[in-house]
C-alpha positions as CSV (number, residue, x, y, z in Angstrom):
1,X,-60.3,-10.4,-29.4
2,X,-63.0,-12.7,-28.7
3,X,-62.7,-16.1,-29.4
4,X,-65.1,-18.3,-31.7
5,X,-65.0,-22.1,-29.8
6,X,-68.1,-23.3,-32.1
7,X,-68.9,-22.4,-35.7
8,X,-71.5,-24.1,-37.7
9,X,-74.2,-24.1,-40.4
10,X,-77.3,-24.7,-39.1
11,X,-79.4,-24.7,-43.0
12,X,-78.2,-22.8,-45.8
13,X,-76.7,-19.4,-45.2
14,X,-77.5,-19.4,-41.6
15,X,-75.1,-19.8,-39.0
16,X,-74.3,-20.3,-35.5
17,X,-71.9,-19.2,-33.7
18,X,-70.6,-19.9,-30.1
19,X,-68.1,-16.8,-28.9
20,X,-66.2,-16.1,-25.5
21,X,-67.3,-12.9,-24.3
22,X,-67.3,-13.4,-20.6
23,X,-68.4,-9.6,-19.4
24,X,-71.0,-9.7,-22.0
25,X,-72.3,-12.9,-21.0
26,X,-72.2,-12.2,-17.3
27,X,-75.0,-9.4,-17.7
28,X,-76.8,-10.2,-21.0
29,X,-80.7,-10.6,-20.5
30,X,-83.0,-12.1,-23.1
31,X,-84.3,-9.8,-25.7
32,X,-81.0,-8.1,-26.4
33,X,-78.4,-7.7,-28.6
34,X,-74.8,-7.2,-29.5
35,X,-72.6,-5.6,-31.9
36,X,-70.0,-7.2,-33.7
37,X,-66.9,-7.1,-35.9
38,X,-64.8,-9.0,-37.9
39,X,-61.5,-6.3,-38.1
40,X,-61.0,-3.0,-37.0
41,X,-62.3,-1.8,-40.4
42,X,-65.2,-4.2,-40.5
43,X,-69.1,-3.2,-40.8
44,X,-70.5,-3.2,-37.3
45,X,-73.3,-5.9,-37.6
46,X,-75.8,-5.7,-35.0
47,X,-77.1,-10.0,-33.9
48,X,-80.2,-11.1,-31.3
49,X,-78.4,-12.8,-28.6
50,X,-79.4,-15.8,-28.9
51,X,-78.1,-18.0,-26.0
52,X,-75.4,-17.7,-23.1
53,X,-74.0,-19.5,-20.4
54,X,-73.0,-16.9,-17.7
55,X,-70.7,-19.8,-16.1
56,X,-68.8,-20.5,-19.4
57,X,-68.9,-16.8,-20.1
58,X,-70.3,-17.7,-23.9
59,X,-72.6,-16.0,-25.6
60,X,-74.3,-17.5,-28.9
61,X,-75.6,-16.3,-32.0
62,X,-77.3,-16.8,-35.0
63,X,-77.2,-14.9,-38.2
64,X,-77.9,-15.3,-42.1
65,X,-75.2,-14.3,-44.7
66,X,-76.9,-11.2,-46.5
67,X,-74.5,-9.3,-47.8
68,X,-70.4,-9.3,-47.6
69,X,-70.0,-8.4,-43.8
70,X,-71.9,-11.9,-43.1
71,X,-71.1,-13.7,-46.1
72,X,-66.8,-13.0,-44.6
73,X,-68.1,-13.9,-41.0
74,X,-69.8,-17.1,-42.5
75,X,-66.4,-18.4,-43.6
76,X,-64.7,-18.2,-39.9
77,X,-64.0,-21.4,-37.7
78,X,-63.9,-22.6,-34.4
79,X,-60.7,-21.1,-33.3
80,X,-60.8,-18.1,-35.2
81,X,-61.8,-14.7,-33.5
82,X,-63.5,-11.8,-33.8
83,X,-62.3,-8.5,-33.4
84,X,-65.4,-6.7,-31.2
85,X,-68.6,-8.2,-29.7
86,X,-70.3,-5.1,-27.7
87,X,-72.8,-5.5,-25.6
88,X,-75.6,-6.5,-23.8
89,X,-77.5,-3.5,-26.0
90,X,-81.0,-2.7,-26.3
91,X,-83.9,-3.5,-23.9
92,X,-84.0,-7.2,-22.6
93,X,-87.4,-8.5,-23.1
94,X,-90.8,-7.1,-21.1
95,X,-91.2,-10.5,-19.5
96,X,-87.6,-10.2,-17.8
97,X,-89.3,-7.6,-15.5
98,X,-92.2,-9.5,-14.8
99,X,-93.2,-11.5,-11.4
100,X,-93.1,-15.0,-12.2
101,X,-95.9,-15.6,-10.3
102,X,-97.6,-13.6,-12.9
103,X,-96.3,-14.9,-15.3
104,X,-97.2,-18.5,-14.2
105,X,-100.8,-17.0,-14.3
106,X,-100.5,-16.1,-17.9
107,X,-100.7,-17.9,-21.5
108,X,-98.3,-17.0,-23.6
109,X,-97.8,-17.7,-27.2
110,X,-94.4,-17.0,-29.2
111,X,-94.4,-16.5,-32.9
112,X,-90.9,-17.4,-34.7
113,X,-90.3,-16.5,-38.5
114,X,-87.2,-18.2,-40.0
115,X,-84.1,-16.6,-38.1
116,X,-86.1,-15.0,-35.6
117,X,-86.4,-18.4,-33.9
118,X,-82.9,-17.3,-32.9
119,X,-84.4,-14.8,-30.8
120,X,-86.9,-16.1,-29.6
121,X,-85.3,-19.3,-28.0
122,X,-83.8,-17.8,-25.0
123,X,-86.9,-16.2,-23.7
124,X,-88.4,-19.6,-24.5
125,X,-85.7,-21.1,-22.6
126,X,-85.7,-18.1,-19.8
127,X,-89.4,-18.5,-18.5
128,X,-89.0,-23.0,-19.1
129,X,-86.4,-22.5,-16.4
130,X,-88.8,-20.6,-14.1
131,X,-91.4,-22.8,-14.5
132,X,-93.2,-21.0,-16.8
133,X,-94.5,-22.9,-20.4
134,X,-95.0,-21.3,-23.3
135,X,-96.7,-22.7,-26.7
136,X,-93.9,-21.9,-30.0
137,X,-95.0,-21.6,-33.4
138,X,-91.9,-22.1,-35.5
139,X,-92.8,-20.9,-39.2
140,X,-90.6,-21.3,-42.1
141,X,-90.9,-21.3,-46.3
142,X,-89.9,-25.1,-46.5
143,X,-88.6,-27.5,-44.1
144,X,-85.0,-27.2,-45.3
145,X,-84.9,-23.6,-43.3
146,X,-86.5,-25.1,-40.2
147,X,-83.9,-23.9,-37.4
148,X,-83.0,-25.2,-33.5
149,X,-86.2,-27.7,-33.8
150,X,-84.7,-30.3,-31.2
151,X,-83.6,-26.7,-28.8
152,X,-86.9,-25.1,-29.2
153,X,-88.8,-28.7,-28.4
154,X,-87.0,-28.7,-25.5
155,X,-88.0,-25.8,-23.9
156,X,-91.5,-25.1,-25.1
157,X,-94.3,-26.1,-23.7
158,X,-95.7,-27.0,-27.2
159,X,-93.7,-26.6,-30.3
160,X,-95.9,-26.2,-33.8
161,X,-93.6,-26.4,-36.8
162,X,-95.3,-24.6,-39.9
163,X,-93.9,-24.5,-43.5
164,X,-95.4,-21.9,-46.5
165,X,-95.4,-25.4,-48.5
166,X,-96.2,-27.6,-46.8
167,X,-93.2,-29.6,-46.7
168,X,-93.3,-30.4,-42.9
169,X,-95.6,-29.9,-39.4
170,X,-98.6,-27.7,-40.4
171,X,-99.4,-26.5,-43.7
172,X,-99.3,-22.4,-44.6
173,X,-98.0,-19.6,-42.8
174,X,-98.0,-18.7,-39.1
175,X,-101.1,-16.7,-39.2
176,X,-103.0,-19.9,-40.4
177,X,-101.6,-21.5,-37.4
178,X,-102.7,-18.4,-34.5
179,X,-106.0,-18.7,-36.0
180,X,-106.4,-22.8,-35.6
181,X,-105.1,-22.6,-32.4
182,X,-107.5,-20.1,-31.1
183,X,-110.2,-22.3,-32.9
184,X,-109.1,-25.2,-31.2
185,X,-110.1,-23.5,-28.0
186,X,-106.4,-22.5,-27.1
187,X,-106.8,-18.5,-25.4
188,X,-104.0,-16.1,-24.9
189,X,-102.7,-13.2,-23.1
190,X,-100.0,-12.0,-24.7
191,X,-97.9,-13.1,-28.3
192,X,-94.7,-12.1,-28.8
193,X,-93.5,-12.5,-32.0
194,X,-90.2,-12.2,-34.2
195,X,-89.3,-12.4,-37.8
196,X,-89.4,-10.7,-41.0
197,X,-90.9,-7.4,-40.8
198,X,-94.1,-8.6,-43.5
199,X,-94.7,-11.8,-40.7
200,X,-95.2,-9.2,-38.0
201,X,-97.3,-7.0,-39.8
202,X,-99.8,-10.1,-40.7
203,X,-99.0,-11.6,-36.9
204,X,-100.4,-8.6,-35.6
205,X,-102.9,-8.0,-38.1
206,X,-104.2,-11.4,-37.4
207,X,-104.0,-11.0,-33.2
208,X,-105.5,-7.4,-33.6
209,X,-108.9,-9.5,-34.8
210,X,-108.5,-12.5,-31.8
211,X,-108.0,-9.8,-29.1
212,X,-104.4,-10.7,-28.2
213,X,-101.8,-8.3,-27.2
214,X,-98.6,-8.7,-29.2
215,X,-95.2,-7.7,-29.0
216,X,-92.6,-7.7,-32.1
217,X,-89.1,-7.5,-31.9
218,X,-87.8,-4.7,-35.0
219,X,-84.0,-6.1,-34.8
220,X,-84.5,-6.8,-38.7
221,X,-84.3,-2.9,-39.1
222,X,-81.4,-2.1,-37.3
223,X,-78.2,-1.0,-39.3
224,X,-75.9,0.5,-36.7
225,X,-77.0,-1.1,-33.5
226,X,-75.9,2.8,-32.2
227,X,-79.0,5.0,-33.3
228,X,-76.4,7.2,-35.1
229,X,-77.5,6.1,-38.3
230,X,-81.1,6.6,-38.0
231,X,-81.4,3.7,-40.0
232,X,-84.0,1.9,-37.8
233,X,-86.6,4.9,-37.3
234,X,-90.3,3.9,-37.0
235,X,-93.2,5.2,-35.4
236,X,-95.0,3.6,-32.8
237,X,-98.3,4.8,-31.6
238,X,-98.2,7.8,-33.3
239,X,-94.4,8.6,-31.8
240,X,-91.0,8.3,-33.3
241,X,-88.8,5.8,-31.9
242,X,-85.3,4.1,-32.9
243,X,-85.5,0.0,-32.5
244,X,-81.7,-0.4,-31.5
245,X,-81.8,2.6,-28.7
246,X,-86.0,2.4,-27.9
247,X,-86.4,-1.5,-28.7
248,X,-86.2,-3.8,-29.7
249,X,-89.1,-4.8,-28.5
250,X,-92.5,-2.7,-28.9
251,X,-96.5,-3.0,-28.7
252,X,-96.7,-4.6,-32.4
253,X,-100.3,-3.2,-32.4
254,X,-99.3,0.4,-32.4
255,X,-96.4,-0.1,-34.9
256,X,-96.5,1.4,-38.6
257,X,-95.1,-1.4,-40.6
258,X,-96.0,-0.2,-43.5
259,X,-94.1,3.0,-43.5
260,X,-91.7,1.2,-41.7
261,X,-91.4,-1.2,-44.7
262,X,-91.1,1.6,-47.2
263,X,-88.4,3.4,-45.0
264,X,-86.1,0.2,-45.3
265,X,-86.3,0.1,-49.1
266,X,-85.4,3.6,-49.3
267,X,-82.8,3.2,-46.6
268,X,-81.1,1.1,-49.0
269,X,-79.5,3.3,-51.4
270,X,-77.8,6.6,-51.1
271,X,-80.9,8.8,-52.9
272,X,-82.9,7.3,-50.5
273,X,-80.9,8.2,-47.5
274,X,-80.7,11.7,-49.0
275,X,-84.8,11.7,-49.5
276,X,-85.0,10.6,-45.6
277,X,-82.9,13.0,-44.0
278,X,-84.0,16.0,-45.9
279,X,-87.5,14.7,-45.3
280,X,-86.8,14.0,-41.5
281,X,-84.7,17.2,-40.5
282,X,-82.9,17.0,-37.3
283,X,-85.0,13.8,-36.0
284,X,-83.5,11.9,-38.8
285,X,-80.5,10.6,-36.5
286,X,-81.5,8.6,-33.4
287,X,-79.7,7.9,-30.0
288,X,-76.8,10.2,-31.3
289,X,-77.6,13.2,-29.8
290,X,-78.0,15.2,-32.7
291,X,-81.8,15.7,-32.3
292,X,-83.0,18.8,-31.0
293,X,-86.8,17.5,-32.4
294,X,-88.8,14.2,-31.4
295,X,-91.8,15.1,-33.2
């Protein structure tokens, strides 16, 4: 069991959570993720790693109540525990691998969409405490789902908060934002940047045009967190990958959102799961071994 010593709402529906997991915070690298479980016959609900402290052994996440698996983990208190917490999985972030010195060398801009500031933070926070600064645009539909503000300002080198309506910081959405920036006379090397899948496609759509190399994060996809569902398929450059076993990090620029989009919706319901696996044959699962075909 794995204890919860903080729980709280952060804006509406979205929560963080603060959870001993010692072994998973001792090797846990931004960019990751882990699975979790309320009960031995809970859904397995893959969460971003949002923060740790390898001397505490904590490991922090963030999540939004969606359907009942979050809804029933939104409800549990400081003190309360949860039955599995799995990890480090996926692919800690490109920048991880990195020489600093390089990195020191480079302009980076970050790109956060509502809960994806949850991700986004610790690699924030990871190159601040290397010396490295890093702009943040923080986007959300009104001020009321503006997340980690006071975090984020501490770690970026500049924070620029962006609502839809205009409610708070700068006005419209992220793009609007990239594209002042850049106007302004700000240059970049590289974006990375994480939110819903429809921000990504229009970040990368938008940094396409300016010349900037992007990375998205495709952890809104991912179902299983295993790649035995094959729930988080999407091709990249031309070549199938699975976010939660291949990601979930990838060259945004070479990413089909748009069949990637359409695959979620039919995802969703069990005709469209029927559609996709007679469609996709024996590369319909992912990291399960059961593919004999990548193409």
């Amino acid at each position: 069991m794995y204890k919860i010593l903080e729980a709280r709402e952060l804006t509406t529906n979205i929560y963080l959570m603060e959870v001993e997991a010692r072994r998973v915070a001792k090797r846990c690298q931004p960019g990751q993720f882990v699975i979790v479980r309320m009960d031995a016959e809970g859904e397995r609900i893959p969460l971003t790693i949002c923060d740790y402290n390898r001397e505490k052994g904590t490991v922090t996440i963030v999540f939004q109540t969606v359907g009942a698996g979050t809804k029933k983990m939104g409800e549990l208190k400081a003190g309360d525990s949860l039955h599995d917490f799995v990890g480090p999985l996926g692919c800690p972030s490109e920048l991880v691998d990195e020489p600093v010195e390089e990195l020191k060398e480079k302009s980076i801009l970050f790109v956060a969409g509502g809960v994806g500031t949850a991700p986004v933070y610790p690699q924030v926070k990871w190159l601040q405490k290397r010396g490295v600064n890093a702009d943040v645009i923080v986007g959300a539909k009104t001020k009321d789902l503006i997340i980690l503000e006071e975090e984020m300002e501490a770690v970026a080198g500049n924070l620029y908060i962006t609502t839809d309506d205009g409610s708070y910081g700068r006005s419209g959405m992220v793009t609007q934002t990239i594209k002042d920036l850049v106007e302004e006379g700000k240059h970049y090397d590289v974006c990375i940047a994480i939110g819903p899948m429809i921000m990504m496609k229009f970040v990368c759509k938008m940094t396409e045009e300016l010349g900037i190399p992007t990375v998205v994060s495709l952890n809104p996809i991912m179902v299983d967190g295993t790649g035995m569902c094959g729930a988080c398929r999407v091709t990249v450059g031309g070549e199938v990958k699975f976010a939660c076993v291949d990601g979930p990090e990838f060259d945004g620029h070479k990413v089909d959102f748009d069949q990637a989009m359409k695959r979620q919706q039919l995802y969703q319901t069990m005709e469209g799961r029927a559609l996709l696996k007679e469609q996709e044959g024996t590369t319909h699962h992912g990291g399960c071994g059961n593919c004999t075909d990548n193409n």
